[in-house]
ROPA-652023 format. One record per residue: x, y, z of N, C-alpha, C, CB in turn; residue in three letters. Coordinates in steps of 0.05 Angstrom, whole numbers, plus 5000, padded with zeros to 4 digits. Glycine has a CB too. Layout:
BEGIN
XYZXYZXYZXYZALA...
END
This chain:
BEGIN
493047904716495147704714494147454729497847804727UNK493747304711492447014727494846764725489146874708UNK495346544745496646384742498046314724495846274748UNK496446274702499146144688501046394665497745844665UNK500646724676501246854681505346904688499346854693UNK505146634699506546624726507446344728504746714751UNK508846224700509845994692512345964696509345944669UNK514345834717516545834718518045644694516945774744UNK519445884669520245754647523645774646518545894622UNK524445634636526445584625527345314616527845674640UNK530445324610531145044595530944774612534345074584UNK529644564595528744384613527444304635529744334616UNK525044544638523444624650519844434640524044944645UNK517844434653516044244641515044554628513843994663UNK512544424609511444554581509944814597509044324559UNK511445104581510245334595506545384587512345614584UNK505445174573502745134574500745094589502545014565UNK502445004609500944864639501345084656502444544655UNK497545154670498945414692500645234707496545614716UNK501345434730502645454752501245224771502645744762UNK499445344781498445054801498344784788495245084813UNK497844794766497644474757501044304756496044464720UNK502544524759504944554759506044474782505544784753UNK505144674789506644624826508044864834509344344830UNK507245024840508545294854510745114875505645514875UNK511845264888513345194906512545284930515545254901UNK510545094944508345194963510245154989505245004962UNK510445325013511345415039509645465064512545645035UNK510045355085507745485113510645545134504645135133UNK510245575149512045705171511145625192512145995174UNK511145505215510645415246511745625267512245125253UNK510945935256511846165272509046215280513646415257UNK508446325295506046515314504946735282508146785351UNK506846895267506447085261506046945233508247295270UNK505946705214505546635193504246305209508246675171UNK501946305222500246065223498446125211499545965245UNK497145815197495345875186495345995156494346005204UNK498146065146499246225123500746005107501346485134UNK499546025079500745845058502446035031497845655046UNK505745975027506346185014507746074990507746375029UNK505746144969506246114940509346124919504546344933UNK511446144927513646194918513646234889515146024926UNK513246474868513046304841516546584818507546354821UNK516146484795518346634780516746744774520246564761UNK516847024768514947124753516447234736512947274764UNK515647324705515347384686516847654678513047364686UNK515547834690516648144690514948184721515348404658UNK516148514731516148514749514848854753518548384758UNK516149044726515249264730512549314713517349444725UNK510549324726507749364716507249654704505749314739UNK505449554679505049964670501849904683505150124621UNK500850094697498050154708495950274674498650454739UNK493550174670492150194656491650454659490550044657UNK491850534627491150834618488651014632490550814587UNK486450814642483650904646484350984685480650594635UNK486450884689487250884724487251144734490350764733UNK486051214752485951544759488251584780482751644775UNK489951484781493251484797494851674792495251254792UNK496851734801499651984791501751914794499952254804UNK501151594781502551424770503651234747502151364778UNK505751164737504650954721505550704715504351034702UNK507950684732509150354734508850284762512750314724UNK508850044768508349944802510549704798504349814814UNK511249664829513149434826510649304848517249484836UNK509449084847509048914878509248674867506048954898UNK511348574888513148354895510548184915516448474915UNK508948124923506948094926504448014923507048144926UNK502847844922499547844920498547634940498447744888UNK496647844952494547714979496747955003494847194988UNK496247955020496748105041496148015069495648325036UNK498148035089498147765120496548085137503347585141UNK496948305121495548535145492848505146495948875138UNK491648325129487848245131487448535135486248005163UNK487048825126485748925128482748915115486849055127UNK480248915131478448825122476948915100477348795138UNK477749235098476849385067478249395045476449665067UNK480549275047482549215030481149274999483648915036UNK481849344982480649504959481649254937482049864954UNK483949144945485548944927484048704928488648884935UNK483148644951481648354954480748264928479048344974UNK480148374909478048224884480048224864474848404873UNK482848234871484948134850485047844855488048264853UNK485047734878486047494880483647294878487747464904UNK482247344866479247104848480747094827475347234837UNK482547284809484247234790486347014786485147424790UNK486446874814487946744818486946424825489246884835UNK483646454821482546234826482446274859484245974813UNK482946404873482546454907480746664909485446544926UNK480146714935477046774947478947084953475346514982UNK476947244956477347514975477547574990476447644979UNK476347334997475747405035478847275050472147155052UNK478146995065480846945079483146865061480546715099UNK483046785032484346655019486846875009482446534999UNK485347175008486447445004488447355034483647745004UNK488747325064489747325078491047195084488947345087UNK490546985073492446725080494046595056490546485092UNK493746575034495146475016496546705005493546314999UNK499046774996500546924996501846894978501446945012UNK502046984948504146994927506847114933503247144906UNK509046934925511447154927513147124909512947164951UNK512947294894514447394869518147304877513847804865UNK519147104879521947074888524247184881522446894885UNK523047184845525647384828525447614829526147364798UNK523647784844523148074841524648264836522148164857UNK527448204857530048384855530848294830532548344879UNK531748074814533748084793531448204775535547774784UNK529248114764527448114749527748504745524447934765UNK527648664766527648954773530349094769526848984800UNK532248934769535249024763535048964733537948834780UNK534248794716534748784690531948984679534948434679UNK529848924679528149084675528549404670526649034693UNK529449574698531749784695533449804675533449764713UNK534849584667537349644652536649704617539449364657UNK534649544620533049484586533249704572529549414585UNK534649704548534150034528532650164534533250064501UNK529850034532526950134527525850234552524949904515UNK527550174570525850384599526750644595526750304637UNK525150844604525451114603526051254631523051214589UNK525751084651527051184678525451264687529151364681UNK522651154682519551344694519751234729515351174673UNK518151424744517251404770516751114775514751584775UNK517250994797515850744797514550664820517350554791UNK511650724830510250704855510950404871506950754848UNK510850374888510150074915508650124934512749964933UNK507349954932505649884957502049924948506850124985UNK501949964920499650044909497749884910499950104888UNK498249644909496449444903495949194938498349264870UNK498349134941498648964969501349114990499548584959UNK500949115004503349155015506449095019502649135027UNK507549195010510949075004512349035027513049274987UNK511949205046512349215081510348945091510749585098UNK508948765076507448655100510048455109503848475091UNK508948305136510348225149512647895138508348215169UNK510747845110512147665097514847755087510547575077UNK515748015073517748145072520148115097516648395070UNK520048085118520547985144522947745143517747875156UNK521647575122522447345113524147305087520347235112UNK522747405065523947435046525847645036522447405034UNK525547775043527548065038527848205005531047955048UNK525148124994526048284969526848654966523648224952UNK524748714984525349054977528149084977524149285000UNK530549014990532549064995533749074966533448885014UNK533248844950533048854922533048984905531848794916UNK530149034914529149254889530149444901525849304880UNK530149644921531549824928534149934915531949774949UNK535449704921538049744912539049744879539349554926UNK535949644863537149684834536149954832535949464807UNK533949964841532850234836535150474846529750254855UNK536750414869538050634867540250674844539050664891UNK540750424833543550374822542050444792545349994828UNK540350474793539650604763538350884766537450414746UNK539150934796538551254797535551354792540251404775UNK532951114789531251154780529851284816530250904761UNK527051484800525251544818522551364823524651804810UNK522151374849520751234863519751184890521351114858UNK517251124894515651244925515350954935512051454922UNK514550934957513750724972511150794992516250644988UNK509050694988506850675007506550395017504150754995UNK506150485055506350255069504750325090508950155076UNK503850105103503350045131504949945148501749915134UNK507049845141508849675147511549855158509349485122UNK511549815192514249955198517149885198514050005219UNK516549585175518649375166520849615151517149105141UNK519549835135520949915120522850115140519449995097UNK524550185160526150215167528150105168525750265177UNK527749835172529449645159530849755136527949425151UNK530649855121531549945086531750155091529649915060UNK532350445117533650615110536050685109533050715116UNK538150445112539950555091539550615059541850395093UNK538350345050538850485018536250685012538850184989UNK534050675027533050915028535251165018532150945057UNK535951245039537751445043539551475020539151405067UNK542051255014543251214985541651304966543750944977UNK538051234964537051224939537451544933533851074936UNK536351694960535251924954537652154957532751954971UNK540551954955542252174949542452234915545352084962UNK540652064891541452024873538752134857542451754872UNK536952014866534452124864532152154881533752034848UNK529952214861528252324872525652084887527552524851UNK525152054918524151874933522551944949525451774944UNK520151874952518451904977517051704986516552084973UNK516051745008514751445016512051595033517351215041UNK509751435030508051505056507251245072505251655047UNK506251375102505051195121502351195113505451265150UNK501450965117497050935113497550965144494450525097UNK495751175146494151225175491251275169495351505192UNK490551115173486451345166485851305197482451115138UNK486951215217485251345241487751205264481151205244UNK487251315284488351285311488051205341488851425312UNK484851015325482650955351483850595348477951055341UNK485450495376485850315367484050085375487950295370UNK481350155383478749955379479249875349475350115385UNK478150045339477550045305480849925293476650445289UNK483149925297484849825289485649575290486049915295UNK484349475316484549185318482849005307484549115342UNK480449205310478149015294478849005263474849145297UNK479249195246479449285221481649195205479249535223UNK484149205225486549235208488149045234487849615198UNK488148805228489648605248492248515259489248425241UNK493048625226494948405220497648715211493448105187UNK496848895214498449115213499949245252496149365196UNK502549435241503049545265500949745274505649665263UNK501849815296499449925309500050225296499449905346UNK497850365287498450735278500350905288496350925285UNK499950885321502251085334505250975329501851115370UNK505750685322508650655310508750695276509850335317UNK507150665261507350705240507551055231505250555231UNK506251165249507651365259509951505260507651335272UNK510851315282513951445291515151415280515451395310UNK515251185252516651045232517151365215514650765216UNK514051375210514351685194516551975198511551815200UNK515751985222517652135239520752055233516852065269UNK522151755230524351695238525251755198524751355259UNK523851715191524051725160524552065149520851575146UNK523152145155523552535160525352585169521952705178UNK526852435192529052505204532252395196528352455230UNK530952195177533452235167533152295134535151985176UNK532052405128531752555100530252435084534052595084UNK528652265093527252105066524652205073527451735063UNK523852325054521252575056518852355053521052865026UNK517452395078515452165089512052375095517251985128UNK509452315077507752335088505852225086507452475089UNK502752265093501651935102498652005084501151845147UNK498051745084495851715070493651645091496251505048UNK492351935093490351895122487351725107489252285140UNK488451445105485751225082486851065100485851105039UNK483650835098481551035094479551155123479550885071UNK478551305107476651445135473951305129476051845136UNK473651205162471351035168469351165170471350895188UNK466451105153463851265160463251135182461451275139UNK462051385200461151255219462351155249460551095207UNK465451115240467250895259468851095262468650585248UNK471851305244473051415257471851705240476151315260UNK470051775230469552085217467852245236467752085187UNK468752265260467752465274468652645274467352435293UNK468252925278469953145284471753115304468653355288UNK471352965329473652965343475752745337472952965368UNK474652505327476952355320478552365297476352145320UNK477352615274479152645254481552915258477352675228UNK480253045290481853285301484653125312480053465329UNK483952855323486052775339487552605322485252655364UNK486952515293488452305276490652505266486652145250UNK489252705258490852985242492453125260488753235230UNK491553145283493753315306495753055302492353395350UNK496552775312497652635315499952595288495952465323UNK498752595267499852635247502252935227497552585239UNK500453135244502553305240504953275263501353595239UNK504553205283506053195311508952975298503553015343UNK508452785275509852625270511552785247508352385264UNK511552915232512253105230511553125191515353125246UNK509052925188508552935167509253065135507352965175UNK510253065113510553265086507853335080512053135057UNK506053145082503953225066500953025081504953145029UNK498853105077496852935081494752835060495753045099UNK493952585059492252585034489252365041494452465005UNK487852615047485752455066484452205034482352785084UNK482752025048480751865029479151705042481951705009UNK476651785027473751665060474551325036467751905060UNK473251165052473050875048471250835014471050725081UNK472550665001470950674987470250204979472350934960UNK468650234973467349844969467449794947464049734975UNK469249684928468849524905468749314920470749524882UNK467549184891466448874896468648654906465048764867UNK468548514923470448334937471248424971473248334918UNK472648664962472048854993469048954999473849164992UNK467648924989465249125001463448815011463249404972UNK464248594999461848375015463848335031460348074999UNK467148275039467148255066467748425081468148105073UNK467848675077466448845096463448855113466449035082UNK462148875090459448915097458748615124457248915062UNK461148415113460048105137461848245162461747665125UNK464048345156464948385186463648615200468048435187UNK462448735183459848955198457948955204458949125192UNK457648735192454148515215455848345232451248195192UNK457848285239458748225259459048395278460448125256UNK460948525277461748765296460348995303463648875289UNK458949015283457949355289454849295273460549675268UNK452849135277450749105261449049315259449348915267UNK449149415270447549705273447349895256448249845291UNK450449885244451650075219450849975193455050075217UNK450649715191449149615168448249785154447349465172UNK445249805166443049965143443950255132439850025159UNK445950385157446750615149448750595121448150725174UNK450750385124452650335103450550215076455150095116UNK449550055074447850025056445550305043446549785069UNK445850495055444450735045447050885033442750925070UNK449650945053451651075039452950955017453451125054UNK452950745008454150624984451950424964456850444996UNK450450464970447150384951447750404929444250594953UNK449450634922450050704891451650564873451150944889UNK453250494899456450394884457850424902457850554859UNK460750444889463250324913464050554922466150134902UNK463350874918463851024935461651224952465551124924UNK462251354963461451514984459951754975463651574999UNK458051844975456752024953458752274958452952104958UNK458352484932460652704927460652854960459652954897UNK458253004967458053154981458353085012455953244973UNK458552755012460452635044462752615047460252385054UNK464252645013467052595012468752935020467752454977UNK466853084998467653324998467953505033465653444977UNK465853355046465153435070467553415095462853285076UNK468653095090469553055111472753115098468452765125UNK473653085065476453265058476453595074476453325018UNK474253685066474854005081475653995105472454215085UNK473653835123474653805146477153735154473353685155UNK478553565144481553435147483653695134481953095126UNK482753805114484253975103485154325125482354005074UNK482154385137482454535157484054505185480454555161UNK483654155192485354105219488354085199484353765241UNK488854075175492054035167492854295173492953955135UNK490954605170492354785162492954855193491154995140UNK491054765216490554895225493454795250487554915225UNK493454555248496054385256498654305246495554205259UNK498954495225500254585208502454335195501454825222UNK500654155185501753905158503154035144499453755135UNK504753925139505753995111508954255118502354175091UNK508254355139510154515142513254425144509354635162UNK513254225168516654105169517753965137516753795197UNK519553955138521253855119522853675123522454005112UNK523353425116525453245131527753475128526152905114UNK528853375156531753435172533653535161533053245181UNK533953305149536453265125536453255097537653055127UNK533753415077532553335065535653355037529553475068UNK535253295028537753315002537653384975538853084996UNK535553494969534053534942532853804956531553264931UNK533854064953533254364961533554494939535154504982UNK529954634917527354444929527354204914524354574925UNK526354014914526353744909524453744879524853564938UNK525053604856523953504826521153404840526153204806UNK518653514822516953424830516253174820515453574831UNK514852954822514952634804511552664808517052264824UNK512152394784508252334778507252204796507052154751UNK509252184827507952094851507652204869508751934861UNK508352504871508252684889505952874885510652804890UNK505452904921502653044930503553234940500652914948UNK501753404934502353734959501053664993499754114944UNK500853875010500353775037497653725038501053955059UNK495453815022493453605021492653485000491553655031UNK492953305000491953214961488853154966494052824943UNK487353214937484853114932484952834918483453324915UNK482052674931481652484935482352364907479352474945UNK480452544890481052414861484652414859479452654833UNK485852494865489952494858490852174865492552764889UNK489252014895489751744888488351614906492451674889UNK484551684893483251554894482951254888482551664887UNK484951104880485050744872487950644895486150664824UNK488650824910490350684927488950544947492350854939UNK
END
């Protein structure tokens, strides 16, 4: 979806021929601490519920993100090489310039209603984060939430973002109606590596507790232990203590995934790892020589390992509290307590 993609049309509107920037988005900065330095795109967009390409290895197949570019700068960010689509860079441009879908809620309330939807699953947080801190501001999930419940449709949320407590009330509403899950991204709990890596996110041990508070009040919460750092957090003891921490929160399920580099994320990675950690270089340049993932037998290596501290710390066992669905419809977004990599390998 490239700019002019993303033509704000209607009656007496200038010619929907012209992208968007030549147009004039309705460009925004903020003079807050927590959006300096941040330029935010305001645009109408078009449609809002995405079908994910047939060839996508997901267990998914519509996405809503209200979204594009992300203020959490995580530095492996997998999405970064969407926004060259946009005529912007990967690197800070991914961080700082910020699309925001404005009509998302109405766009998602009619979309729903359309004959032609069939009431399929509908993933968030797949692509950018819907929790990032721009949400803060704008308040769409509340939106979409709320059509989504009012059309009784099923649907998950993946976040980093401990914004989304904010939304457990209609959380809760949704999942008296249907079927809902959400996970936390945790891939590690070393908060050296968190600050360096992932900046602009809450810190793990609250994203965390978030998990925990989400379990506790019935909205069946478990985490996406992605990604795991070669080298940085895949030790045996630091994936003993991410996984102890994680069941302690009282996790549904775990779904480990070592790091993987497509192009856009993997050159600025590879710069913030001759910064920070140069040493790792040559090693990372041998583990991904091939391509953008991790050869079979390092992936397979360090899943067993995570899969043994799940059983052994027993993931997967609690049940939210209050859960309301006894046993619960399984959806094309739901994982057992450990999912394999390939189940959502492109998150």
């Amino acid at each position: 979806m490239r700019w002019d993609n993303l033509r704000l049309t209607g009656p007496g509107q200038a010619d929907p021929a012209v992208p968007l920037f030549a147009r004039g988005a309705v460009t925004r900065t903020f003079d807050t601490p927590e959006f300096r330095g941040m330029t935010f795109y305001e645009v109408q967009a078009r449609s809002v519920i995405n079908r994910v390409p047939g060839a996508s290895r997901v267990p998914f197949e519509y996405t809503i993100n209200p979204y594009r570019g992300c203020g959490h700068r995580c530095v492996y960010c997998f999405a970064r090489k969407t926004h060259e689509y946009l005529d912007l860079d990967a690197g800070a441009d991914f961080d700082s310039q910020i699309v925001v879908k404005v009509n998302a809620a109405e766009l998602a309330r009619k979309e729903l209603a359309a004959a032609r939807w069939g009431g399929h699953h509908v993933a968030m947080g797949t692509n950018v984060d819907c929790y990032q801190r721009a949400e803060g501001r704008y308040r769409l999930m509340r939106g979409i939430l709320a059509a989504l419940r009012d059309a009784a449709n099923p649907f998950s949320v993946l976040t980093k973002g401990t914004l989304i407590l904010r939304d457990l009330d209609l959380l809760t509403e949704a999942a008296e109606v249907t079927d809902v899950s959400t996970s936390m991204s945790v891939g590690f709990v070393d908060e050296a590596v968190w600050r360096g890596a992932e900046p602009g996110t809450p810190n793990p041990r609250r994203r965390l507790e978030a998990c925990a508070t989400l379990n506790d009040n019935g909205v069946a919460c478990g985490v996406l232990m992605a990604p795991i750092l070669p080298y940085l957090t895949d030790s045996p003891a630091q994936l003993e203590r991410t996984v102890k921490e994680i069941a302690e929160a009282g996790a549904t399920h775990i779904a480990p995934i070592v790091l993987h580099l497509r192009p856009g994320a993997r050159e600025w990675w590879l710069s913030w790892l001759g910064r920070e950690h140069p040493r790792l270089v040559p090693r990372y340049l041998e583990l991904y020589g091939r391509g953008a993932y991790a050869p079979a037998s390092y992936q397979d290596r360090v899943v067993a390992q995570v899969k043994e501290l799940a059983r052994r710390h027993g993931v997967g066992r609690a049940t939210p509290a209050m859960a309301r669905r006894v046993p619960p419809r399984r959806t094309p977004g739901a994982v057992p307590a450990v999912a394999e990599p390939e189940q959502l390998r492109l998150l």
